[in-house]
C-alpha positions, 0 to 999 in steps of 0.5 A: 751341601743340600742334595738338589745342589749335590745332584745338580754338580754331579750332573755337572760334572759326569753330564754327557752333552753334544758339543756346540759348534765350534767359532769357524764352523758357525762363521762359515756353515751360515753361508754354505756347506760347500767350501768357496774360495774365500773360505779356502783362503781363509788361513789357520792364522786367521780363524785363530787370530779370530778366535783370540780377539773374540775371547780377549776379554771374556764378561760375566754372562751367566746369571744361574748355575743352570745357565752354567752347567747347560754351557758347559755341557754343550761346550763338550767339557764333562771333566777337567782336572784341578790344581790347587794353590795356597797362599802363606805370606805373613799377611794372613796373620792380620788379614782376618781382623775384621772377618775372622775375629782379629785372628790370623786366617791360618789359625787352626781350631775346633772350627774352620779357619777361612782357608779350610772353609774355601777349600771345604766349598771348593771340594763341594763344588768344583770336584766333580769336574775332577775325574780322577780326583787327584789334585796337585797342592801347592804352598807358596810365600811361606820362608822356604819358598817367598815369593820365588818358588812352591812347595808341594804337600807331599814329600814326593810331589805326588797330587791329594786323593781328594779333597779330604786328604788336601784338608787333612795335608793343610792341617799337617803343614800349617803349624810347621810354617813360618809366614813370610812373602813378598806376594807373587803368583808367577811361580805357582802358575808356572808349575800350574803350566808344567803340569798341563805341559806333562798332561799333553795339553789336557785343559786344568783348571788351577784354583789360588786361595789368597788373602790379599793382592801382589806385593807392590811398594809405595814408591811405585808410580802409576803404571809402574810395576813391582817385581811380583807384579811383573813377575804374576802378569807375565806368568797369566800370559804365557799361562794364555798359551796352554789349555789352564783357567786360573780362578783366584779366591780371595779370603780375608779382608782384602784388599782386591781392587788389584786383583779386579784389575788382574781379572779385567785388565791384563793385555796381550793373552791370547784369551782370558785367563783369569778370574776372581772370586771374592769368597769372604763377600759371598759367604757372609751374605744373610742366605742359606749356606746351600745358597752361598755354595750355589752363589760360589760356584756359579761365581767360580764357574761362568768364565770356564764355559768361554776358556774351555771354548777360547782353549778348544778354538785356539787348538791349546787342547793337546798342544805341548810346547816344550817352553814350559818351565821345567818346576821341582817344588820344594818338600812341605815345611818340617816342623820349625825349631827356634834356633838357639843363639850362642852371640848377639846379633847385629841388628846395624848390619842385618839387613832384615831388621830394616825392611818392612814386616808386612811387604818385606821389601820396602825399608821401615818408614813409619813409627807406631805409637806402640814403637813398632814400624812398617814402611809407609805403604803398608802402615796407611792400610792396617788398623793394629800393628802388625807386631804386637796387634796394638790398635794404631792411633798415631803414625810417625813419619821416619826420615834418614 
């Protein structure tokens, strides 16, 4: 990172600022100084029910890390604490085919794989706003946890010591998971809910890195949610409730129209919550790699000015509800041992063997050329099998 970009997010985070004028002081200090009985009359319901249709859909209104760091520092917000989420679902392993060279976004190699990359930036650019420099990691869709519950990076649940020891953790665990899934980020927003609940309120900013959208089956029809994606949108929106910002940083190929949707689209919050960011589109834009980190977090950032406002003029700041669920996140992953089998297994009454390798949930409906199968959703949307990474040039429907 270059040192105008270093110095400039260290002003960021440590800048002291005069705090701007909260929503009901400017709708009310323009008329008089003297409080009125229409302004008695206005009650806490209404200033905060206000408050909420203003920051119901919050746009992109920056255009320069500047702009961003001057908001954020009238705004009155000089720290904020950091959680971090990571996604490992099976799709990792094919979900790099055109932006890491074919190879699984989770391989570990001399260079940095995706992941670490965006953790690598994200330590560049949003750790100066973490006072404390301790981040709570999580793990999640891995074959401990699937899309139901988290794990933590350490065996006592204690949070990293900056973002060296979150780089050094990943590289420890990674080669103990087994990829797996389905996709859902209820679970991690919940312990992302329950550590602002522990904090009495203290605004956090909870950071996803993700390869690809909420797991949803091919049956759905339009309108028509899966169970992850129920179970995502209704943890955004009980997450409205508490002083968190959710930023979402997508690695890989992709796909992300549903993640735009997530970002725009998800109602009844009492503000907007959540963001996404593409960070594979970002960085491999023909600039600088200071200008891509500049690029990134400003892209990372202009939503937060406005949740730290909506959070501030909701009262969410120091407010606990006790509704919070309580979250115990699993141990990281030990080192995997294949297990020895002393039988055959009986693939006819092994009801795995029959769902699909990618979604983990629809039944196999699609037959490659190279014998492998997946359901029908998921085979329309890869290039190479997903089994042994064949490159698909037939597809055969499966009926039974």
């Amino acid at each position: 990172m270059s040192m105008g970009m270093g110095n400039l997010m260290r002003k960021l985070g440590s800048g002291k600022g005069k705090s701007s004028p909260s929503f009901t002081e400017r709708t009310t200090s323009s008329v008089s100084d003297e409080p009125s009985p229409s302004n008695l009359s206005i009650s806490v319901t209404d200033k905060i029910n206000a408050a909420k249709k203003k920051y119901a859909l919050i746009p992109d209104r920056f255009t320069s890390l500047d702009q961003v760091s001057k908001a954020l520092r009238e705004a009155g917000l000089e720290s904020s604490n950091l959680i971090l989420g990571i996604d490992f679902t099976k799709s990792n392993e094919w979900s790099g085919k055109t932006s890491f060279n074919g190879k699984s976004l989770h391989a570990l190699g001399r260079t940095q794989n995706p992941y670490e990359k965006a953790i690598f930036v994200i330590g560049q650019t949003l750790a100066p706003f973490d006072e404390d420099n301790l981040i709570p990691c999580f793990g999640f869709g891995d074959s401990t946890t699937h899309d139901e519950e988290v794990f933590g990076f350490h065996s006592d649940n204690s949070p990293c010591h900056g973002f060296e020891e979150v780089l050094a953790c990943y590289r420890r665990i990674t080669p103990n998971l087994i990829l797996s899934g389905p996709t859902s980020y209820g679970p991690l927003i919940d312990a992302a809910v329950d550590i602002v609940e522990k904090s009495n309120g203290q605004f956090h900013v909870l950071v996803i890195v993700a390869d690809g959208q909420v797991t949803r089956g091919f049956d759905k029809a339009e309108g028509e949610l899966s169970q992850q994606e129920r179970t995502t949108i209704d943890a955004i929106v009980n997450a409205s409730s508490y002083a968190l910002s959710i930023v979402l940083i997508g690695v890989g190929d992709g796909p992300w129209e549903d993640m735009r949707k997530f970002d725009d689209k998800i109602p009844k919050r009492e503000f907007d919550n959540f963001q996404f960011v593409n960070f594979t589109e970002i960085m491999k834009r023909d600039s600088s790699e200071s200008a891509k980190e500049t690029a990134f977090a400003l892209a990372a950032l202009m939503e937060i000015h406005f949740q730290y406002q909506a959070a501030t003029e909701l009262s969410l700041l120091g407010k606990t509800t006790g509704l919070a669920k309580k979250i115990n996140p699993r141990p990281p992953p030990i080192p995997y041992t294949p297990t020895i089998r002393t039988e055959l297994p009986s693939p006819a009454s092994d009801e795995d063997t029959q769902n699909c390798p990618i979604c983990l949930t629809n039944r196999k409906d699609v037959a490659f050329g190279c014998g492998h199968m997946t359901c029908r959703d998921c085979g329309s949307r890869i290039s190479n099998c997903p089994i042994c990474r064949v490159p698909i040039t037939s597809r055969l429907r499966l009926y039974t």
